[in-house]
N, C-alpha and C positions, 0 to 999 in steps of 0.2 A: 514629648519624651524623645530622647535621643533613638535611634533606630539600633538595633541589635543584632547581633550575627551570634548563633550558638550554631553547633555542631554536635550529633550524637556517634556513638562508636563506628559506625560506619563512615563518618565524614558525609554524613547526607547535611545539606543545610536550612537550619531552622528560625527563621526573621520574623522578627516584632519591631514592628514601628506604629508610630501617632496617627497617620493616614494611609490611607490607602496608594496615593502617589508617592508616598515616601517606600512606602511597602515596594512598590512598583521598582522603583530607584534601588531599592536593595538586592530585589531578583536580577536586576539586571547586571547590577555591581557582580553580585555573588556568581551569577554565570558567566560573567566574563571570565572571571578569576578560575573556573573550575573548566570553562571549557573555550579559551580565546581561539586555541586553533579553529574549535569544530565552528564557531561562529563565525571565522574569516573565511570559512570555507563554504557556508552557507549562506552568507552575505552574498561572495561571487559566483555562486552556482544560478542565485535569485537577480543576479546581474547581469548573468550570462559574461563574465567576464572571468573564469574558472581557470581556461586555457593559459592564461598570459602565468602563468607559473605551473599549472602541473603541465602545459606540453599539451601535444596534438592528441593525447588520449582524449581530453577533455573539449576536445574542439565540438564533435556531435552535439552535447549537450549543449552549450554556449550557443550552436545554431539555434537549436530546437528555443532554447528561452527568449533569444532576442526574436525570432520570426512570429512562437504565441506573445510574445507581448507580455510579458513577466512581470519584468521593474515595470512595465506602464502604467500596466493594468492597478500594479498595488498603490503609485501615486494616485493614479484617479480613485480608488476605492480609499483609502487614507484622506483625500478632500474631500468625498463624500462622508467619511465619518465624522469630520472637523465638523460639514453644514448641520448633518442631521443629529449627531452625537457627540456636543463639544466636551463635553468630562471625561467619555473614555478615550476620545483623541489625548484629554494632555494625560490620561493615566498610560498611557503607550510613548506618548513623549517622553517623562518620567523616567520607563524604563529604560527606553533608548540612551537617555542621557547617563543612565548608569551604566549599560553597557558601553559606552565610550569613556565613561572615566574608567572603569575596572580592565578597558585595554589598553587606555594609555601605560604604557612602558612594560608591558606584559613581558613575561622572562619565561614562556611558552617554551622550549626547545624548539621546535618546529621552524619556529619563524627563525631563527638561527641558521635551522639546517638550509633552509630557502630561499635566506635573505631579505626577508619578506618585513614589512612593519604593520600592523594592525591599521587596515581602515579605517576610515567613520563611518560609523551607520546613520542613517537618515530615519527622520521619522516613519515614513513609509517601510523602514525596513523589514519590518517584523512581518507585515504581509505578504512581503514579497518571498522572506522566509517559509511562510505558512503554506502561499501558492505555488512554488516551488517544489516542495516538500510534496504536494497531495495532487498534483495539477496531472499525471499519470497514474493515481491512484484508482479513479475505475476504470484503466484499462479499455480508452476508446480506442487504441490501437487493435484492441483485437477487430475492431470491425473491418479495417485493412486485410487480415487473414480471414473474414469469413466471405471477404469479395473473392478471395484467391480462391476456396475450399470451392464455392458456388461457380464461380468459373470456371476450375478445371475438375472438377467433379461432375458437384450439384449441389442444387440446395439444400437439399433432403441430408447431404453429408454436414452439414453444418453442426445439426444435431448431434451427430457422432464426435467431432469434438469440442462439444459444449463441455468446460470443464471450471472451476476456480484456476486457469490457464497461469503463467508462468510469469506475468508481467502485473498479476494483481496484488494486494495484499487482503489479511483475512483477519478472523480474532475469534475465540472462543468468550462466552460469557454466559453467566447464571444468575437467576435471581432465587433466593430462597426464599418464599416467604413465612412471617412470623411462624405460622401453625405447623411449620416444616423445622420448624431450629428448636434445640435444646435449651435455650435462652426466651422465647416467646418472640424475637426481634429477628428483622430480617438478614440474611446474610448476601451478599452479593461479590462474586468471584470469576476473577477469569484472565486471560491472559492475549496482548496484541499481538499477530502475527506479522511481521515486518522485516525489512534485511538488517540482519547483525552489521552493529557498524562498531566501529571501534574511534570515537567516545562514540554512547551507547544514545539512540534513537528520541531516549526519556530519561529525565530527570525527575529524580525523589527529593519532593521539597514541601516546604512546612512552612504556610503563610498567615502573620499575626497580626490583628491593627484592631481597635474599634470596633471594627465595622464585622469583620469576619476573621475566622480563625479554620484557615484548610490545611489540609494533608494531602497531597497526591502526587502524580506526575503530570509534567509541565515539559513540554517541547523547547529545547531550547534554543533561543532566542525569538521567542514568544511570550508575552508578558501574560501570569494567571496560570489556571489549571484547567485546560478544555476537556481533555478526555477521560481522563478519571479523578475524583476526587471526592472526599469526606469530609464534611463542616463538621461532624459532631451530633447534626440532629438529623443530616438528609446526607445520603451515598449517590453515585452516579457513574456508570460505565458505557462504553458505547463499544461495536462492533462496527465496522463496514458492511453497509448496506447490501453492498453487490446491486446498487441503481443504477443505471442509464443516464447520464443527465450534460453528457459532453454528445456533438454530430461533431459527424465530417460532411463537407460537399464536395462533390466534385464543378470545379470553378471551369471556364471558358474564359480564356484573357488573352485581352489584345494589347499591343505598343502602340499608341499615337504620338504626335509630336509633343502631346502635354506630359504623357506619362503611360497609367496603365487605364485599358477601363475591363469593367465583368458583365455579363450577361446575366440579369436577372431575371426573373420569372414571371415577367411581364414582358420580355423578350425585347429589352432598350437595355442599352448599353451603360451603365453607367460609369461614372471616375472611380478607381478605388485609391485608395491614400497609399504613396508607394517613396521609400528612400533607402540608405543604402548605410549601411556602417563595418564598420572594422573593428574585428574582432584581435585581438594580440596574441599569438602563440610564442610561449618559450622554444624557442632555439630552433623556429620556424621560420616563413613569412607572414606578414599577416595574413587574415582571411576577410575578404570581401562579403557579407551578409547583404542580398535584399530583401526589402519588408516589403510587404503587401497586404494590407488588408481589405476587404469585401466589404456590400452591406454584411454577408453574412458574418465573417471576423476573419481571423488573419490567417493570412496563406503558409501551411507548415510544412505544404510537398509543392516540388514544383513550382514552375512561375509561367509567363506568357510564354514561352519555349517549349512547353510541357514538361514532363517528368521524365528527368536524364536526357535530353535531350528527343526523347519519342513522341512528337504532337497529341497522340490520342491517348498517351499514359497507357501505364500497367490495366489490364483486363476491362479496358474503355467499357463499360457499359455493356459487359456483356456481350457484344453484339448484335447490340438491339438497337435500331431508331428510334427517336424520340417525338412523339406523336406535336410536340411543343415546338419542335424544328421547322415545321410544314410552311413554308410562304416565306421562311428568313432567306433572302440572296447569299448572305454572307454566312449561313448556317448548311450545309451538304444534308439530304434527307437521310443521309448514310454515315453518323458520325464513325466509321471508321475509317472510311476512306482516307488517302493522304490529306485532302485538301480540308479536313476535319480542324474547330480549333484546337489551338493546346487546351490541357486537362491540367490545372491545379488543384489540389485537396485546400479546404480552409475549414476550422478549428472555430466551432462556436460554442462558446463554454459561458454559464452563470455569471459570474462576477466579472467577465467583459460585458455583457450586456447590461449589468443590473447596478454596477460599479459598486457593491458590496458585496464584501470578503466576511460578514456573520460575524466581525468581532465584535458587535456591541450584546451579543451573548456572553463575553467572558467574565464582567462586573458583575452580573446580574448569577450567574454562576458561583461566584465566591462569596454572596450574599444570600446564598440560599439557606433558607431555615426547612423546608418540608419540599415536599412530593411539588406540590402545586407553582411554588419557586422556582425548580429545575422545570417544570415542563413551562411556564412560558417563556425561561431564557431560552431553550430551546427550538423556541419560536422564532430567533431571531438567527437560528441557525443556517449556516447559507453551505459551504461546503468543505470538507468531504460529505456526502449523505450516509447517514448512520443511521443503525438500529440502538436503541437508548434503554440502559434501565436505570430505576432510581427506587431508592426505600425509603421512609424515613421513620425514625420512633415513635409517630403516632399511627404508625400502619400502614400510612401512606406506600404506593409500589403505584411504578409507572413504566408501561413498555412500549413505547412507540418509536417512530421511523422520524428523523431529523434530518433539516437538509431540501434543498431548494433543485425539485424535478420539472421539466417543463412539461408540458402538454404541445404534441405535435405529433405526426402521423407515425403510425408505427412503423415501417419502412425505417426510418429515421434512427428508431433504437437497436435496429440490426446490423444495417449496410453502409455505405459509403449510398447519397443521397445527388443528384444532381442538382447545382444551386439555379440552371436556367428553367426549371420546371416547377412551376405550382403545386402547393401543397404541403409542403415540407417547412412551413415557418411555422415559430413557436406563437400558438397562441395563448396559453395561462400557465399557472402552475398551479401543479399536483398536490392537493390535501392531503400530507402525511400521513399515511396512515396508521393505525393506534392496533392493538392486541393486549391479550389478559393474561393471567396465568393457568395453565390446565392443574390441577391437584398439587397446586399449591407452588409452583416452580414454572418459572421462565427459562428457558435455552436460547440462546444464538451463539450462530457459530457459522454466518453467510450462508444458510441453508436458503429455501425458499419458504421466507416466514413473512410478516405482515410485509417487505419487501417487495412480496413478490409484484404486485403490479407497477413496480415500479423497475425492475428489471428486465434481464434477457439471459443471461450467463449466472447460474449458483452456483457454491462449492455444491458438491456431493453430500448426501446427508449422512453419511458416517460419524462426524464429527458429531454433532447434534442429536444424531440415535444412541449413539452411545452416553454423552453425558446425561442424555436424561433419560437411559437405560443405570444406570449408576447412581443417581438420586431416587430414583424408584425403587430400589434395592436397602433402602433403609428409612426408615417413619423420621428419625429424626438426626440430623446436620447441626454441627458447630460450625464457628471458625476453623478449628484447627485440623479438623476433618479433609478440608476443601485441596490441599495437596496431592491427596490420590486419585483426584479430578484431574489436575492437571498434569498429572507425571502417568495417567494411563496408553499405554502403547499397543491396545489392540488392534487390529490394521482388519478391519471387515472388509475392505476394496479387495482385500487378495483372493475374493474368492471364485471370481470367474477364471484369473491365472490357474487354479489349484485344480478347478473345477475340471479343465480343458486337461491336466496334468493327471488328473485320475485317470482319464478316459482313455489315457495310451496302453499300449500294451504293446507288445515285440520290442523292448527296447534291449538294449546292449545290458549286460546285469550290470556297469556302473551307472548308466542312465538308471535303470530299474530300482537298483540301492537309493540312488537321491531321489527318486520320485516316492517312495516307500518312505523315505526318513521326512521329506516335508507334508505326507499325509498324516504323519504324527505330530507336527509341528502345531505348537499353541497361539498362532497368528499373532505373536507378540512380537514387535521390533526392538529390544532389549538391546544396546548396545555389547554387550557379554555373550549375544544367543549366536552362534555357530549356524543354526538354521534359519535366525534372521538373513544373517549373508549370502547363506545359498538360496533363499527364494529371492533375494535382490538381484543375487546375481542371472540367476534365470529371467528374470522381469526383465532385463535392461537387456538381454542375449534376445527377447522376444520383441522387446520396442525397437532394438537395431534391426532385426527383421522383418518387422512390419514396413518400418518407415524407408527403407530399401528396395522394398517390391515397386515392381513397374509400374502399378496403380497409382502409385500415391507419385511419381516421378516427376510431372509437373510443378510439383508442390516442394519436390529438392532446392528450385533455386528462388529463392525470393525475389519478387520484383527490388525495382531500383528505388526504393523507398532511403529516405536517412537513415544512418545508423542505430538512431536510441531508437528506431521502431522494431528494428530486428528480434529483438527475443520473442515479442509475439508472433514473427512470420518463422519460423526455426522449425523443420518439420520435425526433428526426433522429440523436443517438449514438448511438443501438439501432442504424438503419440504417447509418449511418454506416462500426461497427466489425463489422457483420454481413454488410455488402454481398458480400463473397467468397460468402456461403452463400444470398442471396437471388439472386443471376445464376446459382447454380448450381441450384438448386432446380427438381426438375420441372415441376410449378409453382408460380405465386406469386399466387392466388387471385383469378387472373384478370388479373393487371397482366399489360398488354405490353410486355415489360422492351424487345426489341429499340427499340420506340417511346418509350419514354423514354430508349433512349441515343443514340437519332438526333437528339430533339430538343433532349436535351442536350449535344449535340456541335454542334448548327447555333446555339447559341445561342452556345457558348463561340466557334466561330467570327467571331461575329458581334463579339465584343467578348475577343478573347482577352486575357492577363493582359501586360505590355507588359514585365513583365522575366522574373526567375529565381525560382527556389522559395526560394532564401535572402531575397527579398522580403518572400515574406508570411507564412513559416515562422521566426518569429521567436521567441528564447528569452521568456517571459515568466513569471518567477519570482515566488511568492508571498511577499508582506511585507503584516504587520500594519498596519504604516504607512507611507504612500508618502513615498519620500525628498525630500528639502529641495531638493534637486538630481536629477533625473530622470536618470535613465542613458541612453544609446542601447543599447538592449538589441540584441544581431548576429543575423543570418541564422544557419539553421542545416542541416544537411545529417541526414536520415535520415527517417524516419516510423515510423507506428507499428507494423508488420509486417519491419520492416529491424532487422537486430544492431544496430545504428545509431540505437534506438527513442527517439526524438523526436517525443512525440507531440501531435498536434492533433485536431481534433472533427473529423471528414470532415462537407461539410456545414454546417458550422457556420463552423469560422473555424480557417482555419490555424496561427495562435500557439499555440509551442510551453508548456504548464506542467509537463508529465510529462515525464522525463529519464533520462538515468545522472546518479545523486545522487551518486556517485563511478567510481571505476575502479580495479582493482588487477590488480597481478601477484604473487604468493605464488611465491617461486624459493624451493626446498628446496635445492637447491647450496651459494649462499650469498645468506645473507639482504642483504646489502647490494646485492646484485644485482636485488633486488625496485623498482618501481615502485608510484607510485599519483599520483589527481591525486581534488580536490572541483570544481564549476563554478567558485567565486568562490574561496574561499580559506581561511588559517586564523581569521580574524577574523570576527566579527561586529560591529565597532563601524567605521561608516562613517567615512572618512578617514584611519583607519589603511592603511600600507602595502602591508597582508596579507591585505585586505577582497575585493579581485578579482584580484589578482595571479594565479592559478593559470587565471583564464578564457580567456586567448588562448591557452593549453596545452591546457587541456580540450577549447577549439571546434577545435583543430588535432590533437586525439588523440595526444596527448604526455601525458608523466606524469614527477613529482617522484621524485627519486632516496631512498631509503627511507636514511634516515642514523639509524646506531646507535653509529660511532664518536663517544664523549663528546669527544675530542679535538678533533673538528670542529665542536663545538656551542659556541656563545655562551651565557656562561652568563648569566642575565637575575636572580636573587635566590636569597637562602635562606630557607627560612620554618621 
């Protein structure tokens, strides 16, 4: 059969074809056509070659991709997929190759405005896509700022700001089961917490052949549907684990005549693989990159010079001798000393060592019939590490943890790790571990759930108390119900601020009026609510106070780490998202918290905010390039401890960039009865119809009706 392109009133796209590779050939066609910039831009983000047209903004990242090994890493997992999995290598070819026809002569605007022509993608592409995309997703940077927090603190402060931190991402999800739903069949709902981007993060797309027939969102330029989807008889969601599954080491490197070599922890020196490339900046010079990589992987701070030019690096080891140093000539039993080596950090992640990137899960996902089908694709899941749910019409429900953890010392999943000392190498990996439903319903929402031995850092369980304080509050759940799940904006975090805010007394009677009006206040962040604004505003008057006090001063200036490491070392977001655990804290090293929230509350008095929180809690989604025509981007309602997680830098600036990147409802009853909605729409090409169409649904917590009748669909071509 010729392969088919339909479209439903949203412009989401809906493909039937004869095989599965052709199906493959049509997703790729179809997202070329719908979204060529975002894929030109993802291509050279996964190339590290991003700079040579947007400019020296993009230099950082272009470092950080070529130094972890990006593009390499995904050829060599892409020939490993060839050896061990030759079918879904050419179903990935397939797509590849349609994404190159559907760019040829692409009439994108963009490339116009930048002069720019569509790339090729290479087979390897889509992985490199994929690692790119997730390769900072559990936030091993924060181990960077817990070296700093334990250095200029202590350890013990670490705890204090353990948060779902600023450089992670998250996701709410539910599973209803049958005896919970109005239907008898299970319902499964929830939505990805991600940065709004503009095209939108996921694609709503509908895939037909033989073999399978799904519904869901699909990453684009990714071939399939990994993270959420419904065949009709089996549903499937996944959350972010919040696992541990990327170290850092601190490296020892030397220059000899050959090149480079490292001290390993057998205390001999070995060769590390070391060369040099050039990066291309618009309307720059180039930039010179050197690679280095270790036995342990590749060097991402620092080189044999140390970091910034300082031999023993940022907060060398504490100050502490290394019991492993003792009898090395060429090691000081005092590595602080000058004559100490340089300190590199190096970057040892899964899929460098394992040379799979878990995409031979994505066939086996689109051919699932039940429960049992999703959980051994599953199986072969390698990274991001997720928490998983799935239902299927025969009752089947499945909730377990996906995703490839190593086993090695615990040290390792907190700190920045020494690579010439023992101990610290992986030796297996972690048995995913599995959970049930309690009365009838499953919650994740990066809480500390079946996860947790596989972590260090949770979200706060706000998110996950409340959703399954709200399914407990009624015997039985639809589909259509699932809505006021996700558009709830209770904020339970605010209560240690409010809490400290009772306790005052002698204030100025306008201090005294606002503190009086948000004891009245129904902890709802309502873009509309007036008192949503003044306790934001109060909050962010107290995280600039805190995070300004002398205590924490050390922690003002970031070590000399690269740039894309920066948001995690940023002390006002630390306090920002940690402030629930520094008001609570016995104490806080000598801050008088009560005194910085009186004077933050006679300040905000003084000058309170003159509207509502949909003011200055405003969406603002990331784009490569700023549009030709500016948008009024809307008020929005929730924050970032609300089901409703709309998040902004407490502190810093209320503008929202982190979101739900989409929303879904998975009804096992019957699939037509399913929902979903993205922020902006199915398009990425500005001007088109179907560019934001789906945003005053999304800001109003509505969702697109899931159409799988061909009947009802416009057909748009055949290819």
């Amino acid at each position: 059969m010729a392969t088919e392109i339909y479209r439903d009133a949203w412009g989401i796209p809906h493909l039937r074809a004869g095989s599965a590779a052709e199906l493959a050939h049509a997703q790729g066609l179809v997202t070329a056509r719908d979204r060529a910039w975002q894929l030109e831009i993802e291509r050279h983000r996964a190339q590290g070659t991003s700079a040579s047209f947007l400019g020296g903004s993009a230099l950082a990242w272009d470092r950080f991709a070529r130094q972890a090994r990006v593009d390499d890493t995904a050829r060599r997992c892409f020939a490993d997929l060839e050896r061990r999995d030759p079918g879904t290598a050419r179903w990935v070819r397939a797509y590849v190759d349609g994404v190159n026809e559907g760019l040829s002569g692409s009439a994108a605007p963009e490339f116009a405005r930048t002069g720019l022509t569509p790339g090729r993608w290479e087979p390897w592409t889509p992985l490199g896509v994929w690692l790119a995309t997730h390769i900072l997703f559990a936030g091993f940077p924060a181990k960077l700022w817990r070296e700093q927090v334990a250095v200029h603190l202590d350890a013990d402060a670490i705890g204090l700001f353990a948060t779902d931190g600023p450089g992670t991402s998250g996701s709410n999800g539910w599973l209803v089961g049958g005896e919970r739903t109005v239907t008898g069949e299970a319902v499964i709902a929830g939505d990805p917490h991600r940065w709004i981007e503009d095209p939108g993060v996921y694609q709503q797309i509908h895939l037909s052949c033989p073999e399978f027939d799904v519904v869901g969102l699909a990453v684009p330029g990714v071939p399939g549907i990994a993270h959420f989807g419904h065949t009709g008889t089996v549903a499937w969601a996944i959350t972010n684990a919040m696992a541990d599954y990327q170290d850092l080491y601190r490296e020892r490197l030397r220059r000899t005549g050959a090149g480079v070599e490292a001290l390993g922890p057998d205390g001999v020196w070995r060769r590390a693989s070391r060369h040099t490339e050039t990066v291309e900046v618009a309307g720059e010079e180039p930039a010179e990159v050197e690679i280095i990589e270790t036995d342990r992987g590749p060097v991402i701070i620092g080189g044999p010079e140390g970091i910034d030019g300082d031999p023993a690096g940022p907060a060398y080891d504490g100050g502490q001798a290394d019991p492993a140093d003792a009898g090395d000539p060429d090691v000081p039993a005092d590595p602080t000393t000058p004559l100490a080596p340089p300190v590199a950090i190096s970057l040892r992640y899964p899929p460098r060592v394992t040379g799979d990137l878990g995409f031979g899960a994505l066939l086996p996902l689109l051919r699932a019939r039940r429960v049992a089908d999703v959980d051994r694709a599953f199986d072969r899941w390698a990274e991001p590490v997720n928490v998983v749910q799935a239902a299927d019409t025969e009752g089947g429900v499945l909730h377990r943890v996906a995703g490839r953890v190593p086993v090695r010392a615990e040290a390792n999943s907190s700190r920045v790790v020494p690579a010439w000392q023992p101990g610290h190498e992986w030796r297996d990996w972690h048995v995913p571990p599995r959970a049930g439903l309690t009365d009838g319903v499953a919650v994740m929402a990066n809480q500390r759930g079946p996860a947790e031995p596989l972590g260090v850092e949770f979200a706060p369980p706000h998110r996950a108390d409340r959703i399954a304080a709200l399914l407990a509050g009624k015997e039985r759940w639809s589909a259509a119900d699932m809505p006021t799940l996700h558009t709830d904006t209770h904020l339970a975090s605010a209560s240690p601020l409010l809490d400290h805010l009772d306790a005052l007394d002698d204030l100025t009677p306008e201090a005294a009026a606002l503190r009086d009006r948000l004891r009245g206040w129904d902890r709802r962040m309502d873009a509309g609510s007036a008192d949503a604004a003044l306790y934001a505003a109060v909050r962010g008057a107290v995280v600039r106070r805190l995070a300004a006090h002398p205590a924490f001063a050390a922690l003002t200036t970031p070590p000399a780490y690269p740039e894309v490491f920066q948001p995690w070392l940023a002390l006002v977001p630390r306090v920002g998202f940690a402030l629930e655990h520094l008001l609570r804290a016995e104490d806080l090293y000598g801050i008088d918290r009560p005194a910085a929230v009186r004077a933050a509350v006679e300040d905000v008095a003084l000058r309170p905010p003159a509207g509502v929180w949909g003011d200055t809690h405003r969406l603002a989604p990331w784009r490569a390039l700023e549009p030709e025509q500016p948008y009024d981007e809307p008020g929005l309602s929730g924050d970032h401890d609300c089901v409703l997680c709309t998040s902004g830098v407490p502190g810093l600036t209320d503008r929202a960039a982190r979101g739900p990147a989409a929303r879904y409802v998975w009804d096992l009853a019957r699939r037509e009865d399913s929902r979903w909605v993205v922020p902006l729409g199915a398009s990425g090409v500005p001007g088109s119809p179907h560019h934001r169409d789906q945003l005053p649904l999304w800001l109003a917590g509505d969702l697109v009706p899931v159409v799988t009748d061909w009947a009802r669909l416009k057909k748009e071509t055949d290819v």
